[in-house]
C-alpha positions in Angstrom: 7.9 25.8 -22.3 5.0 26.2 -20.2 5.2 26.7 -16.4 9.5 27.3 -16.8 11.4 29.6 -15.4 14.6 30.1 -17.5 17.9 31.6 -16.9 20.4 33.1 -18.8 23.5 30.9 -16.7 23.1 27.8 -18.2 25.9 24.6 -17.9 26.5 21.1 -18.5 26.7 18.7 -15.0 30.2 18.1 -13.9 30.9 15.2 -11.6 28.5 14.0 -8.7 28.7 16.7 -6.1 31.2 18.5 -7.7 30.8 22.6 -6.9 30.6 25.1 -9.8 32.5 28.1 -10.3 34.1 29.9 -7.6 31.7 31.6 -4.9 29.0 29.3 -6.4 27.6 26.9 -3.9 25.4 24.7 -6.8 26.4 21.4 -6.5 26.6 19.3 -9.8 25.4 16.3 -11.0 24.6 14.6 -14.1 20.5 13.2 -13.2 18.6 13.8 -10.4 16.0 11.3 -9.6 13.3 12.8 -7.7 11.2 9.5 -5.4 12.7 6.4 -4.0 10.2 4.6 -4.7 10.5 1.2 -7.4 10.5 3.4 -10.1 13.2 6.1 -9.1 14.8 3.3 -7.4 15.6 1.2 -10.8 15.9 4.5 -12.9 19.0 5.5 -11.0 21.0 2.4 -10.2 20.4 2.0 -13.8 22.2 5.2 -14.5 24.6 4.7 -12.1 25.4 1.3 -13.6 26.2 3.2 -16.7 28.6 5.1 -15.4 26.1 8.5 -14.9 26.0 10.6 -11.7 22.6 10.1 -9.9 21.4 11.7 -6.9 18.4 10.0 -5.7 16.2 12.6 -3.8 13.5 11.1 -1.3 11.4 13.1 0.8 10.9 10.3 3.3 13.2 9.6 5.9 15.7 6.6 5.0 14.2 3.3 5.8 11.5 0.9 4.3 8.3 0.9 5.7 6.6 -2.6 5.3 3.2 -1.3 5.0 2.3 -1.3 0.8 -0.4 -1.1 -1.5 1.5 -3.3 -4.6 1.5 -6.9 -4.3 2.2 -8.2 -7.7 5.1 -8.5 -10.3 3.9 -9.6 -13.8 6.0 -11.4 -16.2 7.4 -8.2 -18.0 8.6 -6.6 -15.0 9.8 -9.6 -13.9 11.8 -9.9 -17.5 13.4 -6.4 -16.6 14.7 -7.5 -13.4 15.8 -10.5 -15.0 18.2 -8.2 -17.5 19.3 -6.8 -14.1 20.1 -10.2 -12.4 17.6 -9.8 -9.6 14.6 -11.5 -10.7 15.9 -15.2 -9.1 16.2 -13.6 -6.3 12.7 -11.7 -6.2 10.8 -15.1 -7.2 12.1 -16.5 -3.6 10.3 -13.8 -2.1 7.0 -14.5 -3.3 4.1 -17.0 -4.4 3.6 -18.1 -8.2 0.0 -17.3 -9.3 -0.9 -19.4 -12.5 -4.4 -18.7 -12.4 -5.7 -15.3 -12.5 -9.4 -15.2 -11.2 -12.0 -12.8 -11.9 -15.9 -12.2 -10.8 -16.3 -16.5 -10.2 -16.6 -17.0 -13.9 -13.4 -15.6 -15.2 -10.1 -17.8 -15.5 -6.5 -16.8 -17.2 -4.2 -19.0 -17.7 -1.4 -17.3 -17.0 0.9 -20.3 -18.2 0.1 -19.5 -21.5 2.3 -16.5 -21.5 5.2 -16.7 -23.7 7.6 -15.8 -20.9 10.8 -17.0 -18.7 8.0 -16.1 -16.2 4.6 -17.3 -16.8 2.7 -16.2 -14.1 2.0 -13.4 -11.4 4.3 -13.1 -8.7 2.7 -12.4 -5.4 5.3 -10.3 -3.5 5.1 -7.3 -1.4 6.3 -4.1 -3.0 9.1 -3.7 -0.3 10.4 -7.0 -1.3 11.0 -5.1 -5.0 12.3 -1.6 -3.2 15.0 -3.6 -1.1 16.5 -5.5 -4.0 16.5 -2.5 -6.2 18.3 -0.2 -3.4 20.9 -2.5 -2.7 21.2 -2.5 -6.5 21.7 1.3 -6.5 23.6 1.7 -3.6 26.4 -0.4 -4.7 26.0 1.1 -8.1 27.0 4.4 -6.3 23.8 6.4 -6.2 24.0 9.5 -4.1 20.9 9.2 -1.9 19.5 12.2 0.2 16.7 11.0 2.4 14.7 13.6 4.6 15.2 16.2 1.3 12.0 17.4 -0.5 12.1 19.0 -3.8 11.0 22.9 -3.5 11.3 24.3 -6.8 12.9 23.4 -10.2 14.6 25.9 -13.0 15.7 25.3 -16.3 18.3 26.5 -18.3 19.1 26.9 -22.5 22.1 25.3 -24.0 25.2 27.2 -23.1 26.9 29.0 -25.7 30.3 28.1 -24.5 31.6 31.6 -22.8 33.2 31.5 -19.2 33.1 27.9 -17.5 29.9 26.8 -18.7 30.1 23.9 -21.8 28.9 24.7 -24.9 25.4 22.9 -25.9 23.8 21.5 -23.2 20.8 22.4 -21.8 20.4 22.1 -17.6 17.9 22.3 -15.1 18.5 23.2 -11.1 16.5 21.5 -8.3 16.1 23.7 -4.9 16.1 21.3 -2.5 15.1 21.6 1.2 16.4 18.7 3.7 14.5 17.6 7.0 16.5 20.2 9.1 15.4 23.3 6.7 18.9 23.1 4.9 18.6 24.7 1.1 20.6 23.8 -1.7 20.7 23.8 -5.2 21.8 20.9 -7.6 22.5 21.8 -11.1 22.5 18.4 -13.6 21.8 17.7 -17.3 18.2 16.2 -16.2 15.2 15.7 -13.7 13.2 13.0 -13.5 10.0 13.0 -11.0 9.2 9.3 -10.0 7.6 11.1 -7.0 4.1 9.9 -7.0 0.4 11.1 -8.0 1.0 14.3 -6.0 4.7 14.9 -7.9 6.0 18.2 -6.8 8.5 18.2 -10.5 4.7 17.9 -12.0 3.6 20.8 -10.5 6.7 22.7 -10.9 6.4 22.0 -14.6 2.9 23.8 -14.1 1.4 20.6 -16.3 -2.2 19.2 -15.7 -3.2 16.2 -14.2 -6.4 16.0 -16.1 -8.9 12.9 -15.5 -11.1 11.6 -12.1 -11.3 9.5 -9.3 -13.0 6.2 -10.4 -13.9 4.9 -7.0 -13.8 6.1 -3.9 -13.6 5.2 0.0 -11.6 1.6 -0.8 -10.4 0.7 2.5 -7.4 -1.5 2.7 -6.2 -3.5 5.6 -3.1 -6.3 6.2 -4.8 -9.4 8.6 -4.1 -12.5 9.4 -6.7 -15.3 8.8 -7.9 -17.9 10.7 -8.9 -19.9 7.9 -7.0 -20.1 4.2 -8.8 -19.0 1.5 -9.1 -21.7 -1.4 -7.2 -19.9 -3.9 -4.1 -17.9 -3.8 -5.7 -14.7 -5.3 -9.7 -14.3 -4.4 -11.3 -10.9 -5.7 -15.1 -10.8 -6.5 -17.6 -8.4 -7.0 -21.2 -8.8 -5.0 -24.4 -7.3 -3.4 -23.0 -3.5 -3.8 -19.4 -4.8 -2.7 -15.8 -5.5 -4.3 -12.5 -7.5 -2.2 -9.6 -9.0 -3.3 -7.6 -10.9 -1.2 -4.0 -11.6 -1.4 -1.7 -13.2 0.6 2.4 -11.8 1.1 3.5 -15.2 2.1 4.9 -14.7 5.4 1.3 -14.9 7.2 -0.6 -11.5 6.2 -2.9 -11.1 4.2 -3.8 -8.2 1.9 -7.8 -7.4 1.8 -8.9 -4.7 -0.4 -12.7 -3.9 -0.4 -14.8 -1.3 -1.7 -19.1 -0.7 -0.8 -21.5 1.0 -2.7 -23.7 1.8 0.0 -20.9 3.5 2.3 -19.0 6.6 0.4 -16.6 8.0 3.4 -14.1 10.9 2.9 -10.5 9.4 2.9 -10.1 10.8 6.5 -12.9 9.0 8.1 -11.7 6.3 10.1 -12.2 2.7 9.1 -12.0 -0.2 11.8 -11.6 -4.0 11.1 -14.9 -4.6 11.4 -15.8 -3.0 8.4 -13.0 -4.6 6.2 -14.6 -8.1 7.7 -18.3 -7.0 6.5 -17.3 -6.2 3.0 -15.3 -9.4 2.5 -18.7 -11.1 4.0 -20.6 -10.3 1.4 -18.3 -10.0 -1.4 -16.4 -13.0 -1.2 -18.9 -14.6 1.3 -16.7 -15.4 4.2 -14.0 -13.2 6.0 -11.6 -16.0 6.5 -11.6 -15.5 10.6 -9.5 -12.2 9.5 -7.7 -10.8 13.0 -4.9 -8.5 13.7 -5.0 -5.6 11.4 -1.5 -3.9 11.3 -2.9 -1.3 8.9 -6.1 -0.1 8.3 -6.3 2.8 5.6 -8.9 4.2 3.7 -8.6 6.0 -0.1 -9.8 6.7 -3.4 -8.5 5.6 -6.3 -8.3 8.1 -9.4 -7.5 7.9 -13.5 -5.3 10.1 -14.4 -2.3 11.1 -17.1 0.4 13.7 -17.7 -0.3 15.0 -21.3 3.5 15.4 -21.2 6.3 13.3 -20.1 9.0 15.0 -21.1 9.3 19.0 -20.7 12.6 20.5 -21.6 15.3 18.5 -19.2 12.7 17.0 -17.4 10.8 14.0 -17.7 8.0 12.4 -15.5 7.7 8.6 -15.0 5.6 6.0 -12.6 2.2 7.5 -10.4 4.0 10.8 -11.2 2.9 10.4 -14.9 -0.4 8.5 -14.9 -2.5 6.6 -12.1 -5.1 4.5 -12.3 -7.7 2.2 -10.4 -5.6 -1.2 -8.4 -7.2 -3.6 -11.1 -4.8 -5.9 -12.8 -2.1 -4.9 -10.3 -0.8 -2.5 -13.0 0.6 0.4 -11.4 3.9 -0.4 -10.0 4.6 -2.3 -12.6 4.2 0.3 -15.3 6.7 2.9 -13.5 9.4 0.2 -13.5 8.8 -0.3 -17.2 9.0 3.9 -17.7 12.0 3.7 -16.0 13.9 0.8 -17.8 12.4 2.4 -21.1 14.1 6.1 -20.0 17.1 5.0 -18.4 19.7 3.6 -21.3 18.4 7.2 -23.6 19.6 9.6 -20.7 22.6 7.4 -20.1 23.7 7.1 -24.4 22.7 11.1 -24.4 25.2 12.0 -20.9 27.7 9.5 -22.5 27.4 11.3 -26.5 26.6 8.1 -27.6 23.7 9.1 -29.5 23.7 10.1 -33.2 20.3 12.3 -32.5 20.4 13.1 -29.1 16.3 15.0 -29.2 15.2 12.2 -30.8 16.5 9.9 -28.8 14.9 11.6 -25.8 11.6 12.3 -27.1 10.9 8.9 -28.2 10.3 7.9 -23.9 7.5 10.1 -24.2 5.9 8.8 -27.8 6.8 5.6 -26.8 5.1 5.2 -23.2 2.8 7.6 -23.1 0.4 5.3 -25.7 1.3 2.5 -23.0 -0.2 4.4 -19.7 -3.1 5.3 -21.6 -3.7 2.0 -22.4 -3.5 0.7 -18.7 -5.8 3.4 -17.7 -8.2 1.7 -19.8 -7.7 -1.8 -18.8 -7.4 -1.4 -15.5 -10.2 0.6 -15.6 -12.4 -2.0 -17.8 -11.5 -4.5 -14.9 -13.0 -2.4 -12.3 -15.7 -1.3 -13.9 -16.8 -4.9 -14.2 -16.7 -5.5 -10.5 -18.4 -2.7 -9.5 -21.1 -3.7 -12.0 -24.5 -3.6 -9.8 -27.7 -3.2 -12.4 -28.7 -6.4 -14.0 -27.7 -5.3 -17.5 -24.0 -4.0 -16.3 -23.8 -7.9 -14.7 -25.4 -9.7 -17.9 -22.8 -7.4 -19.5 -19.9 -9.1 -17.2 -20.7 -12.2 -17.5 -20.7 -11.9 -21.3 -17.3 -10.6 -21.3 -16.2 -13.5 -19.2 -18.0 -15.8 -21.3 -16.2 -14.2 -24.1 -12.2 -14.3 -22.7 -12.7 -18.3 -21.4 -14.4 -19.1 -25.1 -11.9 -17.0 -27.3 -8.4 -17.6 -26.8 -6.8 -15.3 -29.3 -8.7 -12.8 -27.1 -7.7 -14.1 -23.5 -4.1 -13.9 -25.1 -4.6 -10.3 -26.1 -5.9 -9.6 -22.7 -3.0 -11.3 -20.3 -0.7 -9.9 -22.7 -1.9 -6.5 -21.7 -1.8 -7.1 -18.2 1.3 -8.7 -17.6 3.1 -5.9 -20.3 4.2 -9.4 -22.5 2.2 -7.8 -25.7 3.6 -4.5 -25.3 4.8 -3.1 -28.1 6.1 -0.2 -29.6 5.3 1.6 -32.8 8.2 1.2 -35.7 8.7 3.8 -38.6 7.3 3.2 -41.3 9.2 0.8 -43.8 10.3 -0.8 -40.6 11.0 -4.6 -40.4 7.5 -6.4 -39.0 9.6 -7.5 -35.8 10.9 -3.7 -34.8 9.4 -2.2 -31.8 8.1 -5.3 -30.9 9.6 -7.0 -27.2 12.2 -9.9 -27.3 11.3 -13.5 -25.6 14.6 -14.9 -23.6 16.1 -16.3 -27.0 18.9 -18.8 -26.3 21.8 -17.9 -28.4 25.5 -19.2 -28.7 26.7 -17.0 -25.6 23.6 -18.1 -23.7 19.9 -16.0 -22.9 19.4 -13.1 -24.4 18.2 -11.2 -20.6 21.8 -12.5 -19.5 23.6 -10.8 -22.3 21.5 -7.3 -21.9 22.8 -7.3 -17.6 25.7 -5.4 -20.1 23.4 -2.5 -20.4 24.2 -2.7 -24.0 22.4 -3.3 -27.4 22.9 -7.0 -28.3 23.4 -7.9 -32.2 22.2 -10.9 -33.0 23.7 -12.1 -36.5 21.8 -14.3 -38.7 22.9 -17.6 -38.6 24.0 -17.9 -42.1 26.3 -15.1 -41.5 24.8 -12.4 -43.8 23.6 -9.9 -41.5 22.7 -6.4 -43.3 24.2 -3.5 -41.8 22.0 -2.3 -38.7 21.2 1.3 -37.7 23.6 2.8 -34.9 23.5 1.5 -31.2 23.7 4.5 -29.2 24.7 2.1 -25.8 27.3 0.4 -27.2 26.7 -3.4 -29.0 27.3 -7.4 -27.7 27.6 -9.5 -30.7 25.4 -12.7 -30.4 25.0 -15.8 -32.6 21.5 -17.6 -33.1 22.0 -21.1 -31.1 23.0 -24.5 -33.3 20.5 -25.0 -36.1 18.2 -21.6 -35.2 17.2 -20.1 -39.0 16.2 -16.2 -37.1 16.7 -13.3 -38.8 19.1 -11.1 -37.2 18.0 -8.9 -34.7 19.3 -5.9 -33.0 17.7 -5.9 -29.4 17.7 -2.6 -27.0 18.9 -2.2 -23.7 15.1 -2.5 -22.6 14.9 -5.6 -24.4 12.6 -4.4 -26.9 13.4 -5.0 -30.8 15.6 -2.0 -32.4 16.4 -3.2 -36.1 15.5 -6.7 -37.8 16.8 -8.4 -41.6 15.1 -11.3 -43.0 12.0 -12.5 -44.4 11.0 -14.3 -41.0 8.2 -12.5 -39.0 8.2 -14.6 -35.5 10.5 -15.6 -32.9 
C-alpha cells in the first residue's frame, strides 16, 4: 500500500482507552476520527451510537468559533439528520429558501423536490456542529481537543500468537496534544475528516491532484442597512461575482470575487472592497456595515484518487473540494460520513457476511458522487464568472434551457440538493436498488423515524409475500406498507438508501 509503513505487531482495538500489553503505553480504541468538524462530528456519534469506541481527535482547541464559510443544508442532508432526530431542531435555526436564484434569469423551484424537506435551509454551519456534538457527546465520544495527528502506521492481520487477536488488521495514530504530550492510539480504523490540508492524506502519501478554480474571493459577515429583496442574491456582472446570504440573527454573509483584482490569500482585504464588488455585481451594497470577519481565499477542485487505503479511509474537504457554488461542500462530507459509518460499525460488531466488501463499497460508492459535485459546482461557477460575450450568450442559454425543460431543472436540483443521488446496483439488481428512499409512511410510522434505530428496515410487501432478502449486516426493523399501499417490498439501509427490492413495481 503506497506511502505505509507496516509493522510486524499487529492487534485488534480493545475497549476505548484501554492500555495494551504490559509495559505498552498504546492506548486502544476501536475508530479514531481525525476533525471535528460536521463531518467527523456525525461520523463518530454515529459510531458511538452503535455501540463502537470513537475518539474524536481535533486539532483546534475545544469551543465553536462562529465565524463559517457553509451556510446551507439541502434537503438530503437535512433527510440524514432527520434519521438522527435532529433535523426539527436544525430547521428552527434557520430560513426556508424555496427559490434558488441564479445570474437574474435562472429560477429553481426548490418545492418541487420530492422531499420531507423541499427547500434549502439557510443556517450557519455552527448551528449544524453544535447539534451534532451534543449528539456525540452524549453518545460517549472520547474527544481530545488541542491534539494534532503527527503520523499514522499500519499494521497486517494478526495471526493470533501472544495477546494480539487473530484477523484483524490495525493502524496506530501518533498523536501530539497542545502541551507537546505524545501518544499512541492503536484501533481497528482511521478516518481523516480533517479538511483540504488532511494530515491522514498526507500520511497516506496519496495525491491531491486537480487546481484552484478561482482565486482571491474575499468573504466578509455585515450587517445591512437595507434588506435585500430576496433571501439568497448571487449574480455575476462587469468582471465581478457576490452572493449574499443572510444567517437570520442580523448578519449577513457576502461572498465576492473580481476579475480585475487577483491578490495572494495574505493580502489584506478591507470592507470597502467587499462593498465595491457587491456594487457592481449585485448593483447595491445594501448599506453593508460592521464586518466581524473579513477573509480572503482561493477556492480549488480537487479529489483523493483513493478513499479508502488499508484501515484508513478519507471523507469530507479531506477527500475532494471544490468551488462554494451550489453550497455543496459541507453537505457532501455529512453524506460520506452517514454512507461510512453503519459499514465500520456492522464490520467492528462481525455483523458483516463480507467484511472487504462491505468496506470497499464507501469508496466505489462515493467516490463517483464527489466527482460529480466537482463538476456541478464547478459548471455553476464557471457560469458566473462568465465575462466574453459568447461565455454570457452561453449562460443565458443554459438558463433558458433549465426554466424551459423541467425534466432537466429536476435533474439539476436533484443534483444539488443530493435528492437524485444514487448508487450503482449489481447487475441483475431490482430497478429500485441503490436508489435513495423518500420518507414512506408505513404501519409503524416514517420510514427516517424507523432508521434513528441505526438498523436496516424490511419493508414487507403488503400482500405478505415478501421473497427472501440478502443479509442485513446492522441488524433489521420489520415494517409494513401503510393501509391500502400496493409497494414492493423493500429493504432500506442504515443511510437510507435502497439495499434489496421484490416486485414488478419500479417507483415509490
Amino acid at each position: 500500500m503506497s506511502g505505509i509503513a507496516e509493522s510486524g505487531t499487529t492487534g485488534a482495538a480493545d475497549s476505548q482507552g484501554s492500555a495494551g500489553t504490559p509495559g505498552d503505553d498504546t492506548l486502544r480504541t476501536d475508530v479514531v476520527v481525525v476533525g471535528a468538524g460536521p463531518t467527523g462530528l456525525l461520523l463518530a456519534g454515529d459510531l458511538a451510537e452503535a455501540g463502537v469506541a470513537v475518539t474524536l481527535v481535533e486539532r483546534r482547541p475545544a469551543g465553536r468559533s462562529n465565524l463559517t464559510r457553509a451556510f446551507g443544508v439541502h434537503a438530503r442532508t437535512l433527510e440524514a439528520l432527520d434519521a438522527r432526530g435532529l433535523a426539527e431542531e436544525l430547521v428552527a435555526t434557520g430560513t426556508r429558501l424555496t427559490t434558488l436564484s441564479l445570474f437574474r434569469r435562472l429560477a429553481l423551484d426548490l418545492t418541487a423536490l420530492p422531499s420531507r424537506f423541499p427547500f434549502l435551509l439557510i443556517t450557519p454551519q455552527y448551528e449544524v456542529e453544535r447539534l451534532l456534538e451534543r449528539r456525540a457527546r452524549a453518545a460517549g465520544v472520547d474527544f481530545r481537543h488541542g491534539t494534532e495527528l503527527t503520523g499514522l502506521v499500519q499494521h497486517p492481520a494478526a495471526s493470533g500468537q501472544g495477546t494480539d487477536a487473530p484477523g484483524h488488521a490495525s493502524v496506530s495514530a501518533e498523536l501530539r496534544a497542545c502541551d507537546g504530550t505524545l501518544t499512541t492510539l492503536r484501533a481497528r480504523f482511521l478516518v481523516g475528516a480533517d479538511g483540504h490540508r488532511s494530515p491522514v492524506r498526507q500520511s497516506l502519501g496519496l495525491p491531491f491532484p486537480g487546481a484552484s478554480v478561482i482565486n482571491s474571493i474575499v468573504l466578509a459577515d455585515v450587517r445591512l442597512a437595507e434588506e435585500p429583496a430576496q433571501l439568497l442574491t448571487v449574480n455575476g456582472a462587469n468582471d465581478t461575482f457576490a452572493f449574499m446570504a443572510p444567517f437570520g440573527d442580523g448578519w449577513y454573509r457576502v461572498m465576492g470575487w473580481d476579475r480585475t483584482r487577483q491578490a495572494d490569500d495574505g493580502e489584506p482585504v478591507d470592507l470597502d472592497e467587499v462593498r465595491d464588488i457587491a456594487r457592481r455585481a449585485l448593483g447595491s451594497d445594501f448599506g453593508m456595515h460592521d464586518a466581524r470577519w473579513i477573509s480572503r481565499f482561493h477556492s480549488d477542485e480537487r479529489q483523493a484518487p483513493a478513499y479508502r487505503v488499508g484501515q484508513v479511509f478519507l471523507a469530507g474537504d479531506a477527500a475532494h473540494v471544490h468551488s462554494p457554488a451550489g453550497g455543496q461542500g459541507m453537505n457532501t462530507g455529512l453524506q460520506d460520513a452517514a454512507n461510512l459509518s453503519w459499514k465500520l460499525a456492522a464490520v467492528i460488531r462481525g455483523q458483516a457476511p463480507d467484511p472487504e466488501t462491505l468496506l470497499d463499497s464507501y469508496e466505489s460508492e462515493r467516490h463517483p458522487v464527489g466527482r460529480a459535485v466537482l463538476r456541478s459546482s464547478g459548471a455553476i461557477v464557471r457560469l458566473a464568472m462568465a465575462h466574453t460575450p459568447l461565455q454570457r450568450a452561453a449562460r443565458s442559454l443554459a438558463a433558458r434551457f433549465l426554466n424551459t425543460v423541467r425534466p432537466a431543472a429536476a435533474r439539476a436540483m436533484g443534483m444539488v440538493s443530493g435528492i437524485g443521488i444514487a448508487y450503482s446496483a449489481p447487475r441483475g439488481a431490482h430497478p429500485l436498488a441503490g436508489r435513495r428512499a423518500p420518507d414512506l409512511k408505513l404501519a409503524e410510522g416514517r420510514l427516517y423515524e424507523l432508521l434513528r434505530a441505526g438498523t436496516f428496515v424490511l419493508i414487507e410487501a403488503a400482500d405478505g409475500a415478501t421473497a427472501t432478502p440478502p443479509p442485513a449486516p446492522a441488524g433489521v426493523v420489520r415494517a409494513h406498507w401503510a393501509a391500502g399501499r400496493r409497494h414492493p417490498a423493500l429493504l432500506v439501509r442504515p443511510d437510507g438508501y435502497i439495499a434489496w427490492a421484490s416486485g414488478r413495481r419500479t417507483s415509490l
